[in-house]
N, C-alpha and C positions, 0 to 999 in steps of 0.2 A: 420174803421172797428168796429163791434161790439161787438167785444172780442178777445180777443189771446188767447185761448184754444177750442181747438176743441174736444167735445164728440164723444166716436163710439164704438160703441161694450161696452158699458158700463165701459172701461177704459178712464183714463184722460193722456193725448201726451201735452208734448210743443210741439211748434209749430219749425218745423225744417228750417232753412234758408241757404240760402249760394250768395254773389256778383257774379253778371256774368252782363256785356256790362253795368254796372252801376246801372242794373236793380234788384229789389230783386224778385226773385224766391220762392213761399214757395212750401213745397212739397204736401202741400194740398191746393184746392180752396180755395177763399175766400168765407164768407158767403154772402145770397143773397141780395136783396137787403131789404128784409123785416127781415132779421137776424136771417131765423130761420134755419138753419144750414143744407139745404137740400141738398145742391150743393153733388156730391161724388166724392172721394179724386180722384188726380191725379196719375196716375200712374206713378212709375219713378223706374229708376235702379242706379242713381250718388249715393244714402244713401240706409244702411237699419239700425235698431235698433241693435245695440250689444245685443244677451244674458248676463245675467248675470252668472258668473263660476261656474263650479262645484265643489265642496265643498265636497271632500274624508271625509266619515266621519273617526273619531278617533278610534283606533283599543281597544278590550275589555281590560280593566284593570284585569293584575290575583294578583299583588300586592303593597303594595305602601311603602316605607322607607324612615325614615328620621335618619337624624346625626347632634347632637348638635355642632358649630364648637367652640363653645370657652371651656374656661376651668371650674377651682371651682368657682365659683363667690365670692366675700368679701364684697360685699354689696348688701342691696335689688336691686335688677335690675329689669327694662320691657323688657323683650325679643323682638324683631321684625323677621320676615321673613330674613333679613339678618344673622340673627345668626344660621341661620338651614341652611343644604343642604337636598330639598327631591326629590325622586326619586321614579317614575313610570314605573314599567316593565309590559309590555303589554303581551297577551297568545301568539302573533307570534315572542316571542322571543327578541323584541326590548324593550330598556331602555329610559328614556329621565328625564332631570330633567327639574322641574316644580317650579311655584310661585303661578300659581293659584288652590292654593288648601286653606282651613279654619282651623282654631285652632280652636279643639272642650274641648280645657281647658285654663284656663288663663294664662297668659305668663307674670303675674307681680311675681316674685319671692321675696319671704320677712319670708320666714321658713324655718329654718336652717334643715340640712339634704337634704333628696335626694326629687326632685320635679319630678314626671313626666308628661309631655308634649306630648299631644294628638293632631291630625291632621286627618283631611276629605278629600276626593277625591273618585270624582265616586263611592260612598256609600263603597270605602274603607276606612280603618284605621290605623295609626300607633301611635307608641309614643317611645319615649326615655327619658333619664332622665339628670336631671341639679343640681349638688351638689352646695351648698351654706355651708361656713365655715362665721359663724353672725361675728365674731372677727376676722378683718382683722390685728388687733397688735400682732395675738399669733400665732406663726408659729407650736408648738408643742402641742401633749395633753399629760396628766398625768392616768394612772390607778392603783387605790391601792383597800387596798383587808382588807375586816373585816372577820376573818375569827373566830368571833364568839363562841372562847372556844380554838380554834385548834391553829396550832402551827401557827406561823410567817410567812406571805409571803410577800417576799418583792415587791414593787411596779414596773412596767413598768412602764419608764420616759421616754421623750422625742420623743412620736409617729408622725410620720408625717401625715399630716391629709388624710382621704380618703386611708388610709392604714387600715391592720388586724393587728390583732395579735393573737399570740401561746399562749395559756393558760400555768401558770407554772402549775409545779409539784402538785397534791392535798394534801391539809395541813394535818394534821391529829390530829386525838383527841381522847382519850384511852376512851373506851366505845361505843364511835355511830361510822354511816356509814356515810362516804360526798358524797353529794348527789347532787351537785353542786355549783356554781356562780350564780346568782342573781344579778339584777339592782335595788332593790330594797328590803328593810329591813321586808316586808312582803311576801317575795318571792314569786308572782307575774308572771313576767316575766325573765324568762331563762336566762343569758346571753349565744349569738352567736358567736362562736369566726372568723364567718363569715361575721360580722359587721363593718362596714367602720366606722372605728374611728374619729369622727369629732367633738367630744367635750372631759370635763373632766368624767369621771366614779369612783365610788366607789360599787366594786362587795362583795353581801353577800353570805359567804358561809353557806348552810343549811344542817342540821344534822337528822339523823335518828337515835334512840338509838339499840344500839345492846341487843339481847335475854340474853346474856350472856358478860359481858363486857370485860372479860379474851380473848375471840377467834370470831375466823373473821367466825362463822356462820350465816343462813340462814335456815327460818324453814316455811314448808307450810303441810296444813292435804289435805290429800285424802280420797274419801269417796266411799264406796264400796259397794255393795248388797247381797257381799260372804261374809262368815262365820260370819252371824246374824249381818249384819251393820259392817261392820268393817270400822275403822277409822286407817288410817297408816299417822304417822308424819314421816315426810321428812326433814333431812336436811345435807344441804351440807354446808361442813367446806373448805373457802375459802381463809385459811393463805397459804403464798406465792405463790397465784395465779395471771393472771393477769389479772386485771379486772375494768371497768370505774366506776364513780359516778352512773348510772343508772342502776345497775348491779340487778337483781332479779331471785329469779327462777318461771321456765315457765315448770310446768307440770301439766298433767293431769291422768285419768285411765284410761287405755285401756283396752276394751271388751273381756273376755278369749275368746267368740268366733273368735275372729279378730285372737289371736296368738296361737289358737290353733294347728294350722299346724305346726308351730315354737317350740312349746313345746313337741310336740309327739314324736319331731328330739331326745329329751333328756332323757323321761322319759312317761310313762301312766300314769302316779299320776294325779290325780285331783287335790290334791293341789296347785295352782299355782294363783298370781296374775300379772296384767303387769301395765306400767305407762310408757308414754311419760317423759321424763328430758329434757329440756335445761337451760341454765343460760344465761338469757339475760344481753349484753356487758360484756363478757368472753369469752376467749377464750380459751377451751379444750387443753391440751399440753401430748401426750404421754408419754413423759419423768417427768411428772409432774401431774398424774391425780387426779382428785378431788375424795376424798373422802366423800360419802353419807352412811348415818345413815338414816335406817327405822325401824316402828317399824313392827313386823309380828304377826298375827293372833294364840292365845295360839294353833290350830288345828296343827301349824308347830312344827319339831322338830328341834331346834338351831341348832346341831350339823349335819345335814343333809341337810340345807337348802342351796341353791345356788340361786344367780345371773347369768343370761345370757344375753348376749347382742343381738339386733336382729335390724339391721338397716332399715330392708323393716318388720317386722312383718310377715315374712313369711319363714324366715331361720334364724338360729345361726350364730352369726361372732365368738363366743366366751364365755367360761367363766369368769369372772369378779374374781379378786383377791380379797377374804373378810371373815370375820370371826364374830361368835358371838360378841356382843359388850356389851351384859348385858340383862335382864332379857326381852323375847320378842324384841331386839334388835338386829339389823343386819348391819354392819358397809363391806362397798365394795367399790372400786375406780371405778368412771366411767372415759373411756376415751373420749367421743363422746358423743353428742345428738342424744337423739334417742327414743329407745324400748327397757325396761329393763324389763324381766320375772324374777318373784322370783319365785321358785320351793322348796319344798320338796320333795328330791331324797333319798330314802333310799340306795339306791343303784346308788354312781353313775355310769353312763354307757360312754365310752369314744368316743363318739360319734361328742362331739361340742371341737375344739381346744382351748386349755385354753388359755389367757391372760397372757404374760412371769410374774414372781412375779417382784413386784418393788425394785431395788435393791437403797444403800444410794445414795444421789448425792449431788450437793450443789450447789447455785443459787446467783450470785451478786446482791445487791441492790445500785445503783447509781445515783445519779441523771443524770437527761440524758443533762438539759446544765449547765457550767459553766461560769463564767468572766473571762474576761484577770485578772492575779495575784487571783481570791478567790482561796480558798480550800475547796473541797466537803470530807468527808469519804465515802468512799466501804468497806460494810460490808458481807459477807460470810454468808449466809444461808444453815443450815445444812436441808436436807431432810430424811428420814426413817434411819438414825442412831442408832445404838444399842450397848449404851453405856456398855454394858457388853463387847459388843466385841471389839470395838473401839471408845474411846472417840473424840468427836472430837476437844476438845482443846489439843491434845498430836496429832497433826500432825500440821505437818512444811510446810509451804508455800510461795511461792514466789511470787512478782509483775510483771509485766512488762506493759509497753504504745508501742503500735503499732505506736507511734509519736513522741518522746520526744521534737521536736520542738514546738508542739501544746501543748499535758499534760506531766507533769512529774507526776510519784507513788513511794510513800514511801514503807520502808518493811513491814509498819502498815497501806500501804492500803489509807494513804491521800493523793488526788488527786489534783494538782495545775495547774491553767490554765497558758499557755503561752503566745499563740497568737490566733489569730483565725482559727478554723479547728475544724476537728474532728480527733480523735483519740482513738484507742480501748483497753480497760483496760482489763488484761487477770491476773487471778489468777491461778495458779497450784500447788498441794502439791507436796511432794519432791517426793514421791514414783510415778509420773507421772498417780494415778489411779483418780484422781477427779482435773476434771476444770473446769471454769465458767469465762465469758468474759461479759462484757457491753460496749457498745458505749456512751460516751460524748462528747457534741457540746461545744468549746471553745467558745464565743460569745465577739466578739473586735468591734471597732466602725463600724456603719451602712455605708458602701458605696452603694449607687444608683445607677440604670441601667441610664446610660446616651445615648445610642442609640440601636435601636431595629430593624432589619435586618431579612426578611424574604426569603426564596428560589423563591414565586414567588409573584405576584400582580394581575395576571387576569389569569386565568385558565378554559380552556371548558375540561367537562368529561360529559359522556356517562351514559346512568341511570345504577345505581348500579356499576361503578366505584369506587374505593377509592384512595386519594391522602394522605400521611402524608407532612403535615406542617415541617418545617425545619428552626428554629428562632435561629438567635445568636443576644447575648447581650454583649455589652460592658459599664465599662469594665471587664474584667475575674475574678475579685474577690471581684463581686456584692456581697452584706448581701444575698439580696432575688431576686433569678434567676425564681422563678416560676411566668408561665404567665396561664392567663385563656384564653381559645376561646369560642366564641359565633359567632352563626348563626340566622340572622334577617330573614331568611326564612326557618324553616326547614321541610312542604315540599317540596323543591326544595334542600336541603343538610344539610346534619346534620354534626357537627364536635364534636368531644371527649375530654376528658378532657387533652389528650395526644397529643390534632392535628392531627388527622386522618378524613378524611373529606371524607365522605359518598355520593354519587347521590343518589338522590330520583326519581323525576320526573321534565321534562323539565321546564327552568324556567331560572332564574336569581338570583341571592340572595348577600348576603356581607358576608365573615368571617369577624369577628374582633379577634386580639390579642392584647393584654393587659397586660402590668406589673401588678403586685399586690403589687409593696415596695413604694408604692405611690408616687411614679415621674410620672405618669399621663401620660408616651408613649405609643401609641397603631399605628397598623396599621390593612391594609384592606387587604384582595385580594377580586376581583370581581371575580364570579361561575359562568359559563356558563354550563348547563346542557342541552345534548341534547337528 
């Protein structure tokens, strides 16, 4: 022959064969004798060519997940595809895990802290994260505290790594404001006490100096267009308030046209100015209201001038309890953020319900944790006291603990830890007219969650359903029982800080729950949203 392939149709065929009577059979002629391939094939029904299969294409990608499986790493490591589970759920509802998908970041780990790890598929994206502790010999970390003038604070020992920790108590230093911790001696950077503790720390604490070094004020000017530029100084005195390191006040003036309506309820005076107050990280206490100092406008008359409070700027809640404070000075308690009108009322009109007056009280100050064996003192805070009438060292009072297995109290008020717990310290004078209570946390050695138990693992809900999470931990007298949730897809279902797990829209997604006393247990359940 003159070749084994036969052209036709401008495709290329081998040549098909099969034995019959010893003789070979092809399914096409042979060519002629001049070779040039004119002959035309035979026709036959014994063969015909297989198609090749049809090939379902791959359903749309709506999103893609991965899960790191190992743990903190302790030395640089190269991560591989082994060490990840990822996961593709597609828009008609089905899941599938995969290997052929790309790392869109590198996967050699050699820097301590947290790494995150990116991944590609079907021009989607995910990533997760991979902790590295560089010091595999040190199972704990250390945090101590410069606290730069202020009192003593003693150090957190012994953290487990990839754990948080509670800020203690803030130090304090007679004259300024603390105003935080600090990673550094140029305050810088904050510290978080949301930060996975994986190395040693030394936190600075940074100071603001107070206007007056005697009292716990705060002082800001307003600036006016009434009575020829008026300037009103603002300030609020925040002794035995309670209130964080970021603590400032947040006011401004408000428009008399804005509270016009609001003041017309009181009085026709034109005299009248207003200002928003708040105190940002404070919190307003009824039984405890803050006292504000402003100064007012010589136009006003001291002995006629009132506070009102007006929480929408468009009605009165109340008069405000307050009095002359000194020359152009006006001294009132606010209860609430809000809208304060100051008025001169010659006459006042009983129109807005006054504010009950403040009568004395008294306030515990205690530390809120303590150790197995220290001693903390609880000291008694007198409030609006009037020592003409009654002194408050010539009243008698007694202790008591809501626990005496956890704290013991002296009749002088020292407070001794027993064991771990909590237990609530309760002061009362004899005549039963003034008490005051604080809670302290005994703090004894760290026990670990050692298994983590959830009510379910796979779950289908309905869009705009909700499920609560249902976690127990053992064993029952964990240090730290709180777990975080997170959802790797949350349009497809959101979960709350409490385990309440929300539908969104159809889909698929992962809850995760997670210890936070760094024993590093978490589990899943898988969402089905329909």
């Amino acid at each position: 022959m003159a070749g084994n392939i036969i052209y036709f149709n401008s495709f290329c065929y081998a040549p098909y064969a099969y034995a019959k009577n010893s003789q070979i059979e092809s399914g096409w002629s042979s060519l002629n004798a001049d070779g040039d391939g004119s002959s035309a094939p035979v026709t036959t029904t014994s063969s015909a060519i297989t198609p090749a299969p049809v090939q379902t294409p791959e359903p749309t990608v709506s999103a893609l997940y991965i899960e790191y499986l190992g743990g903190i790493l302790k030395e640089s490591t190269l991560l591989s595809k082994k060490d990840f589970l990822v996961t593709v759920a597609y828009e008609n509802n089905t899941t599938a895990t995969i290997t052929n998908y790309e790392f869109i970041s590198s996967t050699y780990i050699d820097k301590e802290g947290d790494t995150e790890i990116s991944i590609s598929y079907k021009e989607k994206t995910a990533s997760c994260t991979v902790s590295y502790v560089k010091d595999n010999t040190k199972q704990y970390y250390n945090i101590h505290f410069e606290s730069n003038g202020g009192s003593e604070v003693y150090p957190i020992l012994s953290i487990s790594p990839g754990s948080t920790i509670r800020l203690p108590e803030p130090p304090s230093r007679y004259g300024y404001w603390f105003r935080g911790w600090y990673t550094d001696s140029s305050f810088y950077q904050e510290f978080d006490s949301n930060t996975k503790i994986l190395q040693d720390y030394t936190l600075y604490a940074q100071w603001m100096e107070k206007e007056n070094p005697d009292e716990d004020t705060m002082s800001t000017y307003l600036i006016y267009d009434l009575f020829d530029s008026f300037f009103c100084k603002l300030t609020v005195d925040l002794t035995d308030q309670i209130y964080g390191s970021h603590t400032t006040i947040d006011s401004s003036p408000v428009d008399n046209e804005t509270v016009v309506d609001a003041a017309k309820n009181i009085s026709s005076t034109k005299n009248y100015f207003a200002f928003h107050l708040d105190i940002m990280d404070c919190s307003f206490q009824e039984k405890n209201p803050i006292p504000v100092t402003i100064s007012i406008p010589p136009e006003f008359n001291e002995g006629t001038t009132q506070v009102f409070y007006s929480p929408d700027e468009k009605h009165i809640m109340g008069a405000c309890q307050g009095s002359s404070s000194g020359i152009f000075n006006y001294t009132f308690y606010a209860y609430h953020a809000g809208t304060y009108i100051v008025m001169d009322v010659p006459e006042i009109e009983p129109t807005a319900t006054p504010i009950p007056t403040v009568k004395p009280s008294i306030s515990l100050s205690l530390a809120s944790e303590i150790k197995v064996n220290a001693q903390k003192n609880a000291q008694i805070k007198f409030k609006n006291f009037d020592e003409d009438i009654q002194a408050p060292e010539e009243i008698t009072f007694t202790w008591k603990s809501s626990n005496t297995k956890v704290a013991k109290v002296t009749a002088d008020g020292i407070v001794t830890g027993i064991k771990a717990g909590t237990a609530k310290i309760t002061v009362t004078s004899e005549d039963k007219q003034y008490t005051a209570s604080a809670t302290i946390k005994v703090i004894g050695k760290k026990v670990a969650i050692k298994t983590l138990s959830l009510n379910k693992t796979k779950l289908t809900l309905k869009k705009g359903k909700t499920f609560q999470i249902k976690a127990t931990v053992k064993p029952k007298n964990a240090t730290n029982k709180t777990l975080s949730y997170s959802s790797n897809n949350k349009k497809v279902a959101t979960v709350s800080s409490k385990g309440k797990i929300t539908a969104k829209k159809k889909g698929t997604c992962i809850i995760t729950v997670k210890t936070t006393d760094g024993s590093g247990i978490k589990k899943k359940i898988k969402i089905t949203v329909k």
